[in-house]
C-alpha positions in Angstrom: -20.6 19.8 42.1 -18.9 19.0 38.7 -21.1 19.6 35.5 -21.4 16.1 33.9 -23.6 16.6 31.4 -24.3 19.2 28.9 -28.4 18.5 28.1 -30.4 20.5 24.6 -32.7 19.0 22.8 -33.0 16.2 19.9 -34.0 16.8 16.6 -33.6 20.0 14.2 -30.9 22.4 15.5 -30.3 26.1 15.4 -27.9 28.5 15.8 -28.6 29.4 19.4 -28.1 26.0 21.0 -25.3 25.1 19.0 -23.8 28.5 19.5 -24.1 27.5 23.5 -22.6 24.4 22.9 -19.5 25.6 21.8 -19.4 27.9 24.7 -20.2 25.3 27.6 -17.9 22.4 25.9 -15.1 24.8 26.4 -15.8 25.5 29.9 -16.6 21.9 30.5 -14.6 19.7 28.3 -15.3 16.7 30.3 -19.0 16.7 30.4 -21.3 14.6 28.0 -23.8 16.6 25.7 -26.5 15.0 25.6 -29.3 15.4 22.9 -32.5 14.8 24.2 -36.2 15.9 25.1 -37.0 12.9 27.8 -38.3 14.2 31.0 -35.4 12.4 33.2 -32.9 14.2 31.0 -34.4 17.6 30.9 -35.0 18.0 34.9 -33.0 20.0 36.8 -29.8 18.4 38.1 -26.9 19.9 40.2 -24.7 18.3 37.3 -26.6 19.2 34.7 -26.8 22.3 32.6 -30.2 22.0 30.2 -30.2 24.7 27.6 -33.0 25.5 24.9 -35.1 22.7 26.7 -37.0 22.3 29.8 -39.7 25.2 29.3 -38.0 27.0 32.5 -35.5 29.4 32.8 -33.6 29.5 36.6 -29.8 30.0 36.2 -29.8 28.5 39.9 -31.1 25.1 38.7 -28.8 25.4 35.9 -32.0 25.2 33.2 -31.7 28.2 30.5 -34.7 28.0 27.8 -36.9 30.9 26.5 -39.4 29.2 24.4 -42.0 29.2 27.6 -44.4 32.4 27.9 -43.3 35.3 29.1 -39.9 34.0 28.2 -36.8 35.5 29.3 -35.8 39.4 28.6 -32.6 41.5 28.6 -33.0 44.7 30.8 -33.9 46.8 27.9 -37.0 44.5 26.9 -35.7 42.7 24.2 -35.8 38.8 24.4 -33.3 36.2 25.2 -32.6 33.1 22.7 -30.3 30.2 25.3 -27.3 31.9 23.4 -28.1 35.0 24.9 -28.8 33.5 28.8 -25.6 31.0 28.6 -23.5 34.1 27.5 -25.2 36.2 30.4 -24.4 33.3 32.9 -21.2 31.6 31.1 -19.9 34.2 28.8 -16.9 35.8 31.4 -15.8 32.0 32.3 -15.5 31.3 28.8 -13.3 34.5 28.2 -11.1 33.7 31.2 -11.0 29.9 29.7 -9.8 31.1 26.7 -6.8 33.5 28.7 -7.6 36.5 27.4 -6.2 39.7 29.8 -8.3 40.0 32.5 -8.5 43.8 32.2 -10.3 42.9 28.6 -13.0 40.5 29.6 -15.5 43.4 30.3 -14.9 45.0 27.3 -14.9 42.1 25.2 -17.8 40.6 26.9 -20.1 43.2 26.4 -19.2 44.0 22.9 -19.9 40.1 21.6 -22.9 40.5 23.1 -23.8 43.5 21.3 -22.6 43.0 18.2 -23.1 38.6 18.0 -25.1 37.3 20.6 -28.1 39.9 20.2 -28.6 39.5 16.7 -29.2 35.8 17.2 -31.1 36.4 19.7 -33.7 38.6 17.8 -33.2 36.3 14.8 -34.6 33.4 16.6 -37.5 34.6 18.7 -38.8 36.1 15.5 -38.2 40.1 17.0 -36.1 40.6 12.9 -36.5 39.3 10.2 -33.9 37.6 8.0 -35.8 40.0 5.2 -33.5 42.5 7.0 -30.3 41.2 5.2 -31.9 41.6 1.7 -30.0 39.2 -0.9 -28.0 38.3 1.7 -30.2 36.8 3.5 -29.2 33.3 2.8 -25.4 34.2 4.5 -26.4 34.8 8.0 -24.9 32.7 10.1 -28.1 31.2 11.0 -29.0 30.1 8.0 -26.0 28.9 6.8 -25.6 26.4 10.8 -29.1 25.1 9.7 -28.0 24.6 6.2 -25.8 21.8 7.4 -28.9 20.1 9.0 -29.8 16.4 6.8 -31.8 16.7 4.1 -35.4 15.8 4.7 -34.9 11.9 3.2 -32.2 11.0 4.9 -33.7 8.4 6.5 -30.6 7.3 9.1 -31.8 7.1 12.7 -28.5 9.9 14.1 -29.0 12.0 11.0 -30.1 15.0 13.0 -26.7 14.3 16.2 -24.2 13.1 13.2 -25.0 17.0 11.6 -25.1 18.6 14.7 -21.8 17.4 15.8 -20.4 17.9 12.1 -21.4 21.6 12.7 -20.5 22.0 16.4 -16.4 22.5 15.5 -17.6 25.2 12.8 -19.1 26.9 15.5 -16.2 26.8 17.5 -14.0 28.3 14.9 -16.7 31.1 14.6 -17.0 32.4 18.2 -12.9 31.9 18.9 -12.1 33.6 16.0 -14.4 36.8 16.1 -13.6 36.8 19.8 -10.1 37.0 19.1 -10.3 39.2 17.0 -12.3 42.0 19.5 -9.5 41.3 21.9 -6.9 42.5 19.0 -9.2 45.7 18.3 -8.8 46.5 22.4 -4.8 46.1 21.9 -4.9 48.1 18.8 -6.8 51.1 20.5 -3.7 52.9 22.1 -1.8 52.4 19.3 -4.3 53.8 17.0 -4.6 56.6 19.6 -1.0 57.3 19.9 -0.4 58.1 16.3 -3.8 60.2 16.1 -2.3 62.3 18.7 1.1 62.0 16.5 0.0 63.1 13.1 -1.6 66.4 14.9 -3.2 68.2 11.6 -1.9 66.3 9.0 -4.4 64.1 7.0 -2.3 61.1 6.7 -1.9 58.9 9.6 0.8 56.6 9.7 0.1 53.0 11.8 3.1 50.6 12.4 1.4 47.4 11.0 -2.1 47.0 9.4 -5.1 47.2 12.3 -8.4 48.0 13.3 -8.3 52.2 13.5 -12.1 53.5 11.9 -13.9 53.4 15.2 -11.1 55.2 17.2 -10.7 57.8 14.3 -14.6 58.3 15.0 -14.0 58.5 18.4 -11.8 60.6 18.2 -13.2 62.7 15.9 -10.0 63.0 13.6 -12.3 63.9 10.4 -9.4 65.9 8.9 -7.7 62.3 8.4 -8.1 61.1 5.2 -5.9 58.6 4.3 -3.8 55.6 6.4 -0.5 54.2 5.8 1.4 51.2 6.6 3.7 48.5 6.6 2.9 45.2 5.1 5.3 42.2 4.2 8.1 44.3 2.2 5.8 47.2 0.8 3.7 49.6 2.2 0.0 50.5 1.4 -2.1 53.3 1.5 -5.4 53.1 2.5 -8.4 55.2 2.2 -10.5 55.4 4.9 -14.4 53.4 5.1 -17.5 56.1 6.1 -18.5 53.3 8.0 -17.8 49.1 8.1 -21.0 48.4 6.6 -20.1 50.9 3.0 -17.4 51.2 0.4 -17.8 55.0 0.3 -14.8 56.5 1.8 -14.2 59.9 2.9 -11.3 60.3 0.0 -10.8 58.6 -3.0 -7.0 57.7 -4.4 -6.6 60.0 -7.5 -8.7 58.3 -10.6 -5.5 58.7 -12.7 -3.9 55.7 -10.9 -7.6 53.0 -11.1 -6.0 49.9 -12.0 -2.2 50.3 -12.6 0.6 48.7 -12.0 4.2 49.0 -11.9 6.0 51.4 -14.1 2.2 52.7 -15.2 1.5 53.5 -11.8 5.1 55.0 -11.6 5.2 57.1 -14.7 1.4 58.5 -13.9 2.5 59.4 -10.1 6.0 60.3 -11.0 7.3 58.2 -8.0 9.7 55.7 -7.9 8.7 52.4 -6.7 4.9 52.8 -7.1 3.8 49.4 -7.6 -0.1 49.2 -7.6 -3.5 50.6 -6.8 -6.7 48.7 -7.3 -9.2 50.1 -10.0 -12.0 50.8 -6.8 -9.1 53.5 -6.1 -9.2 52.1 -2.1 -5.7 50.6 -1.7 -2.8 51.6 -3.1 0.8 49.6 -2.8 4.9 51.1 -3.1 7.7 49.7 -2.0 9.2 52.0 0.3 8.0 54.1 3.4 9.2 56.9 1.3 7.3 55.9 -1.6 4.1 55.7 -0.1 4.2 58.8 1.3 5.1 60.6 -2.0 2.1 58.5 -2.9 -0.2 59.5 0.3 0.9 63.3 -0.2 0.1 63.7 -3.8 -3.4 62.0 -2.7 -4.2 64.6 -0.6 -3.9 67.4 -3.0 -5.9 65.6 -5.6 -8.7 65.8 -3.0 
């Protein structure tokens, strides 16, 4: 039967529902989402999907909430927020709706799960803390979706929909973009791969355009390979290469002679022609010229 209506509940939002919004108005772009805690809405309906509502969770009837007790788990015992169960249930469609390679939607599946979906999850069943984030706290994506809900005088009777639809499209952009960009890390990998396997012993690798390579340099345990270079507009850049995404540390350094110059500076301190920058945090460095950088890249390596 076709889904014609798309039922959470009224009121206050929060990242999970609104998260599974933007997933099921993709998949169902006719349907009507419906806002509401009424008993006729939030019963079980062969063309209805009721998310975050209902008390009951029985992907058969098409009802996914986890606020009832003993709500919903994942197989390792960790609990499920409607995000999490409409991107158990839904999650694949979506990928296929959105055309991404078929060979992909595994991959790409399970690592937005990982790495999005649990984290909201835990965030909103209480299992973490936002504490976790320190002084970031107030930049998780949860707190910035319910920082768009009406402030608590706003008296108009649709303040709570008119925000929640103001902050569905945000959403939107959020999931498609991060999802897009996990499908480009999967097209990156043999690339990456092929010019590990190219640069043999040498501590430079060269990459034909700027692209996720730290986790397959970990995976393939290329320690040796300190510093990247690559092609960007009509310069190159050399790169020094994160211990890890969450740090600055890197495993080398650019030489400290070259912090924060420019131009024939940077060329008179590194004696090569067409040097044109490196940033004072000694991370990125920018020439002109394949040639260049590597002059650049080599002399890096022996400053080590």
């Amino acid at each position: 039967m076709t889904i014609t209506h798309l039922i959470t509940h009224s009121g206050g939002f929060h990242a999970d529902e609104l998260l599974s919004s933007a997933v099921l108005t993709r998949l169902f772009p006719e349907a009507q989402l419906k806002r509401s805690r009424d008993q006729l809405w939030v019963t079980p309906a062969p063309d209805k999907i009721i998310y975050d509502v209902g008390g009951l969770y029985d992907a058969e009837a098409q009802i996914f909430d986890h606020h009832q007790r003993p709500g919903p788990l994942r197989n390792d015992g960790q609990p499920f927020s409607s995000f999490g169960l409409i991107w158990a249930h839904y999650g694949r469609d979506y990928l296929v709706k959105m055309n991404f390679p078929a060979e992909e939607i595994e991959i790409v599946h399970a690592k937005f799960d990982v790495e999005f979906v649990l984290p909201i999850d835990l965030l909103d069943n209480g299992a973490i803390q936002l504490s976790v984030a320190g002084p970031l706290a107030n930049l998780t994506l949860p707190t910035l979706l319910e920082s768009l809900r009406p402030v608590f005088d706003d008296m108009s009777p649709t303040a709570d929909e008119d925000a929640f639809f103001v902050a569905l499209p945000i959403v939107v952009r959020f999931i498609e973009a991060i999802l897009c960009k996990f499908v480009a890390e999967v097209r990156a990998l043999g690339i990456v791969k092929e010019a590990i396997d190219k640069a043999g012993k040498s501590q430079i690798l060269e990459l034909p355009a700027g692209m996720p390579y730290r986790s397959v340099l970990d995976d393939a345990k290329a320690d040796h390979i300190l510093f990247v270079i690559h092609p960007r507009g009509n310069d190159w850049t050399l790169n020094g290469i994160k211990l890890s995404n969450h740090t600055f540390d890197q495993r080398a350094d650019l030489p400290s002679a070259w912090a924060g110059l420019t131009d024939s500076k940077l060329e008179d301190v590194t004696g090569v022609k067409g040097a044109k920058f490196c940033h004072n945090a000694r991370f990125i460095a920018v020439a002109s010229t394949r040639e260049a950088i590597l002059e650049m890249a080599n002399i890096a390596v022996q400053d080590v």
